[in-house]
C-alpha positions as CSV (number, residue, x, y, z in Angstrom):
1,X,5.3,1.2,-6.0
2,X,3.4,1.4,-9.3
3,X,-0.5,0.6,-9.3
4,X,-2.2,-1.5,-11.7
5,X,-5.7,-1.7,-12.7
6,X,-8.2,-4.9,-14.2
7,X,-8.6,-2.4,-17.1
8,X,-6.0,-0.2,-19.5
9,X,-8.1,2.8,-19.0
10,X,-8.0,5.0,-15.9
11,X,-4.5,3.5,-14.8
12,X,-3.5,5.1,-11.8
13,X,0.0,5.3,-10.8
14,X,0.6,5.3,-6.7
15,X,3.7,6.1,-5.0
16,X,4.5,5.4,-1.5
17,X,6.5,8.3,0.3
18,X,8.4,7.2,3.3
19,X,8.6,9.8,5.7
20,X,11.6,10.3,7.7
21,X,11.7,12.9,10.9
22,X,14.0,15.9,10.3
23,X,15.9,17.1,12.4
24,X,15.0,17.4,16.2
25,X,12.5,15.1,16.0
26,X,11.5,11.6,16.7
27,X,8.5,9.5,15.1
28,X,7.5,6.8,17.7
29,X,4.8,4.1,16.9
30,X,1.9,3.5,18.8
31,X,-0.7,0.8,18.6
32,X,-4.6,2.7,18.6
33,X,-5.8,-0.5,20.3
34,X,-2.9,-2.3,22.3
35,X,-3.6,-5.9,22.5
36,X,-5.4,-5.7,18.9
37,X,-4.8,-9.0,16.5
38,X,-3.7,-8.3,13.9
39,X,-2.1,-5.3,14.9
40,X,-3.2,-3.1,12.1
41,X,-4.1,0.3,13.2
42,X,-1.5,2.9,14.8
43,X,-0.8,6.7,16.1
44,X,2.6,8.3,15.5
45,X,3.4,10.2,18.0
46,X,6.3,13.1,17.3
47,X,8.6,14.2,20.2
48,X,11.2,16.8,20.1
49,X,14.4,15.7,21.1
50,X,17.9,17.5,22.4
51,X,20.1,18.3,19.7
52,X,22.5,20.1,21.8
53,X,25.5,17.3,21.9
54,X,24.8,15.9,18.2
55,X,26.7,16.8,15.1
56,X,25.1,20.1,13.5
57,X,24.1,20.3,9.8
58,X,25.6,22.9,8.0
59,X,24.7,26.2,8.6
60,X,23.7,25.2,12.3
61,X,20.5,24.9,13.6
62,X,19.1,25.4,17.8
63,X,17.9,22.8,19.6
64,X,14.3,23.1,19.6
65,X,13.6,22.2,23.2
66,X,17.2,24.0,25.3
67,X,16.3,27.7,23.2
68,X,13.5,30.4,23.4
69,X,10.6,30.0,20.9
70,X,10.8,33.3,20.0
71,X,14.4,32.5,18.8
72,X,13.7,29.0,17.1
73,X,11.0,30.5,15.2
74,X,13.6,33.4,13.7
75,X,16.0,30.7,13.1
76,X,14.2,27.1,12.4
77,X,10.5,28.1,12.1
78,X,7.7,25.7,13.2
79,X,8.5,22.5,14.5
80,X,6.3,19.7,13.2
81,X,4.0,19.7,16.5
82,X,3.2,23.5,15.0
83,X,2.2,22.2,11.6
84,X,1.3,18.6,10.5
85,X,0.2,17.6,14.2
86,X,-3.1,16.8,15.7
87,X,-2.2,17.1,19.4
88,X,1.3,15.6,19.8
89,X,0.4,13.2,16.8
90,X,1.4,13.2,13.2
91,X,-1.8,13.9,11.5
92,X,-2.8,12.4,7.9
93,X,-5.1,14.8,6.8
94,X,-2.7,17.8,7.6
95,X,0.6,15.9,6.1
96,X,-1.1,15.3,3.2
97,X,-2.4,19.3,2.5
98,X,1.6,20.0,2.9
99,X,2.4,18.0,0.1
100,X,-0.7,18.9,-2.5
101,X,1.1,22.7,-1.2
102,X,4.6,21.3,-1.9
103,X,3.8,19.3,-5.4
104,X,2.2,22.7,-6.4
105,X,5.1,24.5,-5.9
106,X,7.3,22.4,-7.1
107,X,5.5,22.1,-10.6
108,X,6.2,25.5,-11.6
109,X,10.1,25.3,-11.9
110,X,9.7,21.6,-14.0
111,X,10.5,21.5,-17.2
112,X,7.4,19.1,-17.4
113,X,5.3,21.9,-16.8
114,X,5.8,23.5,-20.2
115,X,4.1,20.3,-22.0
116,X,1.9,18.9,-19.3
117,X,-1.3,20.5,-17.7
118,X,-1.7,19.9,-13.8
119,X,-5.0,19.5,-11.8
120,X,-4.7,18.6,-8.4
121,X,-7.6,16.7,-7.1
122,X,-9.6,16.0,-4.1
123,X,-7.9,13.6,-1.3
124,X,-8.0,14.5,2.6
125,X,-5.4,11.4,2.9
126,X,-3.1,11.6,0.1
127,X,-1.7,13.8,-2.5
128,X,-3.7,12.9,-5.7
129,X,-3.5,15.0,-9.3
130,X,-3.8,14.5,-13.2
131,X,-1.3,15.5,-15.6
132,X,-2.7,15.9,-19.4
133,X,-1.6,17.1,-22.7
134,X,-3.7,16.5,-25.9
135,X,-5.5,13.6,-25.4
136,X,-3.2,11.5,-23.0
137,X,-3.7,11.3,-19.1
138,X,-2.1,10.5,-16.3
139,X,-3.1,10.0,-13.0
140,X,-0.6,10.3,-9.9
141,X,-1.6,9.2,-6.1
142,X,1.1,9.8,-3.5
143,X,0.8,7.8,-0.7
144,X,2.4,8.4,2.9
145,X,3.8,6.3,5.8
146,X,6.6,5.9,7.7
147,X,8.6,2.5,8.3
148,X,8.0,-0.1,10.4
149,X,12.2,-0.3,11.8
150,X,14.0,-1.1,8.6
151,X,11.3,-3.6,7.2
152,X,9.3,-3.3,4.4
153,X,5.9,-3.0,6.2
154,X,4.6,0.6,6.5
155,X,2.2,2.4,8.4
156,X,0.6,4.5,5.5
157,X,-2.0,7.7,5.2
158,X,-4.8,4.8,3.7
159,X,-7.9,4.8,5.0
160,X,-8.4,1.7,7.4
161,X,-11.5,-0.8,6.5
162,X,-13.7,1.1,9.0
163,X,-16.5,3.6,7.9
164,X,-14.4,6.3,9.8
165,X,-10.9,6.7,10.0
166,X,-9.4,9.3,12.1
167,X,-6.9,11.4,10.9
168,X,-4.3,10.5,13.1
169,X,-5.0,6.7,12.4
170,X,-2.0,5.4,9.9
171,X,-2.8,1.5,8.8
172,X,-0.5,-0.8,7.8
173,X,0.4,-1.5,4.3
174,X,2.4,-4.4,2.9
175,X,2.6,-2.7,-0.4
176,X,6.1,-2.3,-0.8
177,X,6.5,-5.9,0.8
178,X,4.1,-6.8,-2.4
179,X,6.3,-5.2,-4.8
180,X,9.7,-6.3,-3.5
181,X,8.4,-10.0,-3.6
182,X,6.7,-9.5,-7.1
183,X,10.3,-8.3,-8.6
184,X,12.4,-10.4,-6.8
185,X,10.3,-13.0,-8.3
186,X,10.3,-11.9,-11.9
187,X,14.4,-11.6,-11.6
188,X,14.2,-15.2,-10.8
189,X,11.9,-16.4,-13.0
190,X,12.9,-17.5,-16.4
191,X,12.4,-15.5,-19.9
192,X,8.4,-15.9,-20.9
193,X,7.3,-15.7,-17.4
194,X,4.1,-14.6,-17.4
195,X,3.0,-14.4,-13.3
196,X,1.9,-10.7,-13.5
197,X,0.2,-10.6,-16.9
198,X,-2.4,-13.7,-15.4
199,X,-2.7,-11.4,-12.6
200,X,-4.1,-8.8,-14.9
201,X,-6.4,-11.0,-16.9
202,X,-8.3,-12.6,-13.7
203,X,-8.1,-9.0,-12.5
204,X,-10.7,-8.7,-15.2
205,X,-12.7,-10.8,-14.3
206,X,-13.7,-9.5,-11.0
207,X,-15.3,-6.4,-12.0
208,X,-18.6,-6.1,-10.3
209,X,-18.3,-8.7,-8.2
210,X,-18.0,-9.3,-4.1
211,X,-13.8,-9.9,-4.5
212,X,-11.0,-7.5,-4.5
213,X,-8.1,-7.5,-6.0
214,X,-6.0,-7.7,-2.7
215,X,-7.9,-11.1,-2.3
216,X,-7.0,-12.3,-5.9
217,X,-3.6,-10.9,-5.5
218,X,-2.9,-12.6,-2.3
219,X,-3.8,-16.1,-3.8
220,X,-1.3,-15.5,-6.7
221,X,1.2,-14.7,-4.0
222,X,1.0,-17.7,-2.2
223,X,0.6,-19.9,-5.3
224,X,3.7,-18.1,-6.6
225,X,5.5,-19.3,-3.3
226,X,4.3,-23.0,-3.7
227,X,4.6,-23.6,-7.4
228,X,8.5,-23.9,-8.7
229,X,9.1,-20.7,-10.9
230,X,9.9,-22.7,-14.2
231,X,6.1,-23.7,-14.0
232,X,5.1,-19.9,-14.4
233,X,6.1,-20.1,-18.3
234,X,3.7,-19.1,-20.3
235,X,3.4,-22.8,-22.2
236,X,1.8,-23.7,-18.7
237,X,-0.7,-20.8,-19.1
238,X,-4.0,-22.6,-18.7
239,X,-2.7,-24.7,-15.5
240,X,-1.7,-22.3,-13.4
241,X,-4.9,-20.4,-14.5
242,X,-6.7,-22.8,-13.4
243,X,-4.6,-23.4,-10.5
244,X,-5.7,-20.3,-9.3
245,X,-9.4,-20.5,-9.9
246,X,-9.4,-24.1,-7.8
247,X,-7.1,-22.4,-5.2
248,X,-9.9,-19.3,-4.7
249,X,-12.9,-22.1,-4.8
250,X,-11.4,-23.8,-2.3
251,X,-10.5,-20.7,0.1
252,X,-14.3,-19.8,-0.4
253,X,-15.3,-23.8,0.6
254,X,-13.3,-23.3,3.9
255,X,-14.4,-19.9,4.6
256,X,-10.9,-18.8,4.6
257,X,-7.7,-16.7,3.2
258,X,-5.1,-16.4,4.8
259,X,-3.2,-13.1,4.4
260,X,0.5,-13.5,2.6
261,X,2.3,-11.8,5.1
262,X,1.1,-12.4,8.6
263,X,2.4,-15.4,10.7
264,X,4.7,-16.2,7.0
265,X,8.2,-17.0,7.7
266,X,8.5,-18.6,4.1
267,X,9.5,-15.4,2.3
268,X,13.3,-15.1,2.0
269,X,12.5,-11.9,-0.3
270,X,11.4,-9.4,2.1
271,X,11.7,-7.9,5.6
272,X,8.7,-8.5,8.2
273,X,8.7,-7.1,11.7
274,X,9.3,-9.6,14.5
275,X,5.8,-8.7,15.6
276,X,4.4,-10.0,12.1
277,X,6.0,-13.0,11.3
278,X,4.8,-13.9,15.2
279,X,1.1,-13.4,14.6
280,X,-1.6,-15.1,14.1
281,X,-2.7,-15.9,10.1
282,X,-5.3,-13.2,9.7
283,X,-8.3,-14.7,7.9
284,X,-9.3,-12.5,4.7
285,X,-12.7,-14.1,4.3
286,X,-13.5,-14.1,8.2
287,X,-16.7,-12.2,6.7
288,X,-17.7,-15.3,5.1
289,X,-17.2,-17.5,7.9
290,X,-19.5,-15.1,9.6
291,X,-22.5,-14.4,7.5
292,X,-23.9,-17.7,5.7
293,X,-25.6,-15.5,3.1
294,X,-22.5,-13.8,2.0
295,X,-20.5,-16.9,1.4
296,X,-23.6,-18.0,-0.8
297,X,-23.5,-15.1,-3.0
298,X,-19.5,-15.3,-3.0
299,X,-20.0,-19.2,-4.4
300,X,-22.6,-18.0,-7.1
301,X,-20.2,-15.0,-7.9
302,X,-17.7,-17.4,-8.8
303,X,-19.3,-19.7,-10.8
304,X,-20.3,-16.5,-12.9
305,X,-16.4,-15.8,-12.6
306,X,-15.6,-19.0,-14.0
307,X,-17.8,-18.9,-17.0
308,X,-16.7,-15.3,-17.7
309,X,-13.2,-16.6,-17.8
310,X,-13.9,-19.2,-20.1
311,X,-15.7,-17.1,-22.6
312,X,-12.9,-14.6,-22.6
313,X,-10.3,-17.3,-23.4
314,X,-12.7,-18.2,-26.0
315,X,-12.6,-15.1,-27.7
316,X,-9.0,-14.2,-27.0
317,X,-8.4,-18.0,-29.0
């Protein structure tokens, strides 16, 4: 999964790590709030299971639970509960300082090293670091989560929306969903296809403003599931800008976005959990419906939108 940014400076590049559970181990879901909508927010919790009757790898290992931890330790070493765990649950903040140890490692014995310079930097919930040499930069962010079954929705390391997120909290991501629909829609689309590039430019646009880009990217998403592929050509630039700029005035009207994924059984090009395409559409502007004032300022933010966009056209023409 590749990031992308509203400007060409300061790109940074973000990488989703699926975790898997080695050997002896199970990862099992849990909700942090059951009966939550949308289910967002979940623990994993990491059990040790009996290994005693399954096919060994090569070398052979002990089961961790049916031999003595002095022994297990001599021949497997720590079990995840010993390292990465918070209690019995996989913790964020504790996975990711394993990999920042692990990608510095690694570095030494790649032949990248010899050219590139590497600083890691400061993240408690992902592996984050900078690669330079002369005057070019590169910023990497490694994400974690594990897999929702074999769908494309993860529960990842992010921080949740919350002004604390605790370190065994892993929040759902759609952000390989996002990219699996994005290129399955480029393959489809015909040559001068242009659906990601208008993405960038009104990307632009919202810089110092009250919208994010998840809010911008999920109205491209849906208009790109509505509107016929051909009419994505870049001869119908201008429409389908402006499709987009009526389709965010109107959400901001009705006080309401709906997310892309949740309650959407429209979207042959990815994998949802049963659980998802069941819920309820999750409202991405519920703030505005809330709080008067804020929908106010939102309206006035996109008028100031709109004439930004027009001036840059201007100049671009």
């Amino acid at each position: 999964m590749e990031g992308w940014s509203p400007s060409e400076e300061n790109i940074i590049y973000r990488v989703l790590v699926s975790l898997i559970p080695p050997y002896g181990h199970a990862f099992l879901p849990e909700l942090c709030n059951p009966g939550e909508m949308p289910e967002r927010n979940f623990r994993i919790r990491v059990e040790l299971v009996c290994t005693c009757k399954t096919e060994q790898p090569v070398g052979g290992m002990l089961c961790f639970i049916h031999h003595e931890e002095e022994e297990q330790r001599r021949n497997l070493g720590p079990s995840l509960l010993q390292t990465v765990c918070t209690g019995s649950y996989l913790d964020v903040q504790k996975t990711a300082c394993r990999f920042h140890q692990l990608v510095k490692a690694c570095w030494l014995v790649l032949p990248h090293s010899r050219r590139w310079r590497l600083t890691m930097l400061p993240c408690d919930r992902s592996c984050k670091f900078k690669m330079a040499r002369a005057e070019e930069e590169i910023i990497i962010e490694i994400m974690l989560g594990v897999q929702q079954g074999d769908s494309d929705i993860f529960m990842s390391s992010q921080a949740s929306e919350a002004l604390f997120t605790p370190s065994t909290t892993w929040t759902l991501s759609c952000a390989v969903a996002e990219a699996k629909f994005f290129e399955r829609r480029a393959r489809r689309a015909p040559d001068g296809s242009f659906h990601l590039r208008c993405l960038q430019l009104c990307a632009r646009i919202l810089v110092g403003t009250c919208f994010s880009e998840y809010a911008l990217k999920t109205v491209v998403m849906h208009l790109l599931n509505t509107t016929p592929l051909s009419g994505w050509h870049r001869t119908h630039f201008l429409l389908r800008l402006d499709d987009i700029m009526r389709y965010l005035r109107h959400c901001l009207e009705e006080k309401r976005l709906d997310h892309f994924f949740f309650g959407n059984e429209k979207i042959p090009e990815v994998v949802l959990p049963p659980a998802l395409q069941r819920a309820e559409p999750f409202n991405l502007f519920q703030h505005l419906a809330q709080d008067p004032d804020a929908q106010a300022q939102a309206m006035r933010e996109f008028t100031d939108m709109q004439d930004r966009l027009t001036r840059m056209l201007a100049n671009d023409n």
